[in-house]
C-alpha positions in Angstrom: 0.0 0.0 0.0 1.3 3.3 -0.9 1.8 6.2 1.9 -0.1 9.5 1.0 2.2 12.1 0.5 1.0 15.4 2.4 0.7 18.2 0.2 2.4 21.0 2.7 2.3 25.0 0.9 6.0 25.6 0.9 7.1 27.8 4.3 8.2 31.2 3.6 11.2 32.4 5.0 9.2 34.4 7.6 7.4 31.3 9.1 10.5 29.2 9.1 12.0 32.0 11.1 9.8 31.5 13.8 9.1 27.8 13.2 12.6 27.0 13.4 13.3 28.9 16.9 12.5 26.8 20.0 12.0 29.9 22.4 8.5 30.4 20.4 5.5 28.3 21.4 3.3 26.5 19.0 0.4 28.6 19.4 2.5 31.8 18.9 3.6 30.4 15.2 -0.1 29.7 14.6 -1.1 33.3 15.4 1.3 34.8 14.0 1.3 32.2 10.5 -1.7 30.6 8.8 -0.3 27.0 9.7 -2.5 24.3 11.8 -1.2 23.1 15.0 -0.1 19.3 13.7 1.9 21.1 10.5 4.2 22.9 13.3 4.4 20.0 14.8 5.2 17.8 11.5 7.6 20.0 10.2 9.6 20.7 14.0 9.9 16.9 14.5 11.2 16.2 11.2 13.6 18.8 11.9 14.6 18.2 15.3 13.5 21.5 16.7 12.4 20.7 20.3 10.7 23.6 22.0 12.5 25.1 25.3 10.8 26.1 28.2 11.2 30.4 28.8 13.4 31.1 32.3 11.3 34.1 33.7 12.8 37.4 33.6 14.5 38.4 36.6 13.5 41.3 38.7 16.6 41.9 39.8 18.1 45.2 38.8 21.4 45.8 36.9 24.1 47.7 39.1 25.9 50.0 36.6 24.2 53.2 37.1 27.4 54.2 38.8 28.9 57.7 38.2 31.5 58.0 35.4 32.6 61.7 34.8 35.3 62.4 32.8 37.8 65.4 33.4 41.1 67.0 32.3 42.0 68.0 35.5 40.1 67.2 39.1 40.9 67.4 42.5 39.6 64.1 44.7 39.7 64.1 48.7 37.9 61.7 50.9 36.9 60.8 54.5 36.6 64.2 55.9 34.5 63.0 58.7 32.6 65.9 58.9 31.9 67.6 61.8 35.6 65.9 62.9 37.2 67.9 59.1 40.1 69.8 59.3 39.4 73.1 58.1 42.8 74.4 57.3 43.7 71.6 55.0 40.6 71.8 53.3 41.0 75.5 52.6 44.5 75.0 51.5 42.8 72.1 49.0 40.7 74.9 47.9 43.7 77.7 47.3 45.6 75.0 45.4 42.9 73.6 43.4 41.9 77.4 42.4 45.4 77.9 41.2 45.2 75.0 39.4 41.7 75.7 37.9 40.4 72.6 39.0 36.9 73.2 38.9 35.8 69.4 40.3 35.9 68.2 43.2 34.9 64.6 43.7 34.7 63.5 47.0 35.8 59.7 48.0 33.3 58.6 50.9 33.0 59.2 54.7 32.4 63.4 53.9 30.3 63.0 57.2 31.1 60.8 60.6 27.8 60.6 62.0 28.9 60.0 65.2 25.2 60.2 66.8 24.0 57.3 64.4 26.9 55.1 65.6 26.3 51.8 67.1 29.7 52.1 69.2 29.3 53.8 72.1 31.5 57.0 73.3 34.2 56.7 76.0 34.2 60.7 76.2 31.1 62.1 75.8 32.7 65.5 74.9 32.9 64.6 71.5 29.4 63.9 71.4 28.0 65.9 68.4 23.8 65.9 67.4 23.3 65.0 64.1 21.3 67.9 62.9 24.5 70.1 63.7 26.4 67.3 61.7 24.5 68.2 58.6 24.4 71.6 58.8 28.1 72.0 59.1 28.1 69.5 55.7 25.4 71.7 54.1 28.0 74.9 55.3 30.8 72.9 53.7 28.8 72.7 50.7 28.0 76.3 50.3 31.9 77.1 50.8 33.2 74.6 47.9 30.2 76.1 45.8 33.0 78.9 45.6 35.9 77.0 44.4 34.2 73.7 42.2 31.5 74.0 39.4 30.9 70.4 39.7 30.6 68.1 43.8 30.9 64.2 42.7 30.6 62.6 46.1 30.3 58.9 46.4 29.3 57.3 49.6 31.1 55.8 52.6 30.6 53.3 55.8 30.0 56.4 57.6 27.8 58.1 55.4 25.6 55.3 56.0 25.5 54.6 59.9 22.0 56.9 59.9 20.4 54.6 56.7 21.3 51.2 58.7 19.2 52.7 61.6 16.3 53.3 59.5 16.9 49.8 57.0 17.4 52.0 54.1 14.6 53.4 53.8 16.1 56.6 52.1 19.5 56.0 50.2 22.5 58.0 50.5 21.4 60.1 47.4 18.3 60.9 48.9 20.1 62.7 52.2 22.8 64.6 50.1 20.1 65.7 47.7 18.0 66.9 51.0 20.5 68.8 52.5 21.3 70.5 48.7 18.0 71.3 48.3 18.3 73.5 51.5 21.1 75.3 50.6 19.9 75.4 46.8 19.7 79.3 46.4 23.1 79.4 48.2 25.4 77.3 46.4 24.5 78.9 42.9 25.0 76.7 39.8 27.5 74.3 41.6 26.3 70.9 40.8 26.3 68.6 43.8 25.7 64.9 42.6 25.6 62.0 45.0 25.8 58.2 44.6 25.1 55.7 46.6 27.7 53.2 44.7 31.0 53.5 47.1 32.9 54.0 44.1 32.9 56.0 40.6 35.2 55.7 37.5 37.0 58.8 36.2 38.2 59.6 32.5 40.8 61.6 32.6 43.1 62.4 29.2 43.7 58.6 28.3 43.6 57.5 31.6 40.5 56.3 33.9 41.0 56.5 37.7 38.7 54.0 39.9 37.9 56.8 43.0 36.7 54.1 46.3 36.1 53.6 49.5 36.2 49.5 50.1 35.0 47.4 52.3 37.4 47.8 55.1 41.2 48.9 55.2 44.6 46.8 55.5 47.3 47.7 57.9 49.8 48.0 54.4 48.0 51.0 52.8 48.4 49.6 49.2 47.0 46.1 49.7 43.9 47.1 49.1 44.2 49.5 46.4 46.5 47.2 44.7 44.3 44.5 44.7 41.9 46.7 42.9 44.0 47.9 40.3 45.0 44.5 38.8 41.5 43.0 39.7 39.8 46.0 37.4 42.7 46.7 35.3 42.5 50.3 36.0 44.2 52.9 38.2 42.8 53.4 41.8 42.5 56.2 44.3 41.5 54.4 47.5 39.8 55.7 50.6 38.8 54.6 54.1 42.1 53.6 55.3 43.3 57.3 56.4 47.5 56.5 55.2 48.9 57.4 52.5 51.0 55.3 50.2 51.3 54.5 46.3 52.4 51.3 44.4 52.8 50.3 40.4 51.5 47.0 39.7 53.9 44.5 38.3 53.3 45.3 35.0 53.8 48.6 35.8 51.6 50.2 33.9 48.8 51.0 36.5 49.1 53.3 39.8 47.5 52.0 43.5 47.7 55.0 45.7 46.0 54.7 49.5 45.3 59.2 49.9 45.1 59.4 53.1 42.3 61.7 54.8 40.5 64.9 55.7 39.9 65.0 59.0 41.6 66.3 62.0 43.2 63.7 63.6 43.3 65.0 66.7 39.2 65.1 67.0 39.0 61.3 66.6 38.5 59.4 69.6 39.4 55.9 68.0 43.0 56.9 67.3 43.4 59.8 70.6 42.4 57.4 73.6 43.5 54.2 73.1 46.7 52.7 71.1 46.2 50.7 67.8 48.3 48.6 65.7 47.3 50.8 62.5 49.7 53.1 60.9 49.9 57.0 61.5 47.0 58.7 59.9 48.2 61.7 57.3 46.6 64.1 55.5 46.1 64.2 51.9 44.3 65.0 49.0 45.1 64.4 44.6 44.7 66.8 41.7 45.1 64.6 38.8 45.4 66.3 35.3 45.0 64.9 32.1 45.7 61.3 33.8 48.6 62.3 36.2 48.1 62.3 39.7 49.8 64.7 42.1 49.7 64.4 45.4 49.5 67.5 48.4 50.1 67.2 52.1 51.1 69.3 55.1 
């Protein structure tokens, strides 16, 4: 007995796009082509095109929203600890970046201490300090950079975040920087203050690009850290959060690790003034770097 030969319409080119792809369901090809449910199938068996099942989108969100100015020339500073900031050697920061015509200033995490939000508990209770005045000495440092910088990056810190943990970030670092700017808006002209609540950004500057960051925690050796960053990223790194100063090439050496050191006045922290630690000498510090070049200032 001879088989009956089905007499198929020949597929165009458009139905054997989505015939032939095994992300599409069977009903989808039949509303979107005038083929019958058992012709799909026919022709996907004889060609060994197995439908998939769809993994669900995730909800998850993607994390690179993360700043990324780029700059000829810039001056970056971190962990001023405000209200514990040394005034001096931010207003010599200020007179050298002015002669330099740096006009932006991006700020490496910890620009506050909030010392009232901390869990730890003060020895002295002298250097107790409320956190409203905290913030409005940071919204008065903002009005007096508004002088000097056209342009505030300034990524957060541990510190910067010891109010959030108290309140399970509800509000984000971004939201309480743009608060306080939003006081002091008539003030501070057309300076551009822009937060992020990534502890990190990426600078381009000339051919260069600079990874500004305050990590997880500090190492007794100022440049482990930052070192481990450079060759893990392949770029150069500024690090914060460790309060030393020191700078390292990477083997290669074509990348520069540099630990800048702090902001603050030393002498107004009680960690480091009451009790003896194994950690190196804190120094002060800030960077100008200008078309890819860093240069460092200290006392």
């Amino acid at each position: 007995m001879k088989r009956r030969k089905h007499n198929y319409k020949k597929w165009t080119p458009e139905e054997l796009k989505l015939a032939n792809n095994p992300m599409i369901s069977h009903q989808e090809v039949m509303r979107k082509t005038e083929r019958s449910y058992s012709s799909i199938t026919h022709w996907r068996v004889a060609h060994n095109i197995y439908l998939l099942e769809k993994v669900p989108d995730t909800i998850a969100p993607i994390y690179d929203d993360y700043l990324k100015p780029k700059a000829d020339i810039f001056t970056v500073a971190g962990d001023l600890h405000i209200p514990l900031h040394d005034t001096k050697f931010i207003n010599y920061m200020n007179s050298v970046s002015k002669k330099r015509q740096s006009k932006i200033l991006i700020l490496g995490g910890d620009t506050t201490d909030q010392k009232g939000a901390s869990r730890f508990l003060d020895k002295n209770t002298k250097g107790k300090v409320k956190l409203t005045k905290e913030f409005s000495m940071l919204a008065d440092f903002f009005i007096t950079e508004s002088k000097f910088f056209d342009t505030i990056y300034v990524i957060a810190g541990d510190h910067d975040e010891r109010l959030l943990k108290r309140i399970d970030f509800n509000d984000q670092f971004e939201d309480l920087i743009n608060f306080i700017v939003l006081i002091v808006k008539t003030e501070i002209g057309n300076t551009k203050i822009i937060p992020s609540n990534y502890m990190y950004c990426i600078v381009k500057s000339g051919k260069s690009e600079w990874r500004i960051t305050h990590p997880d925690r500090a190492t007794k050796r100022p440049t482990t850290k930052a070192l481990l960053l450079a060759n893990k990223f392949r770029t150069n790194v500024i690090q914060f959060h460790g309060h030393t100063y020191g700078q390292e090439h990477t083997t290669d050496g074509k990348l520069l690790a540099v630990c800048l050191g702090c902001m603050t006045d030393i002498k107004k922290h009680e960690y480091t003034q009451i009790r003896d630690t194994g950690h190196s000498m804190w120094t002060n510090q800030f960077g100008i770097v200008e078309n890819g070049e860093l240069r460092v200032y200290d006392r």
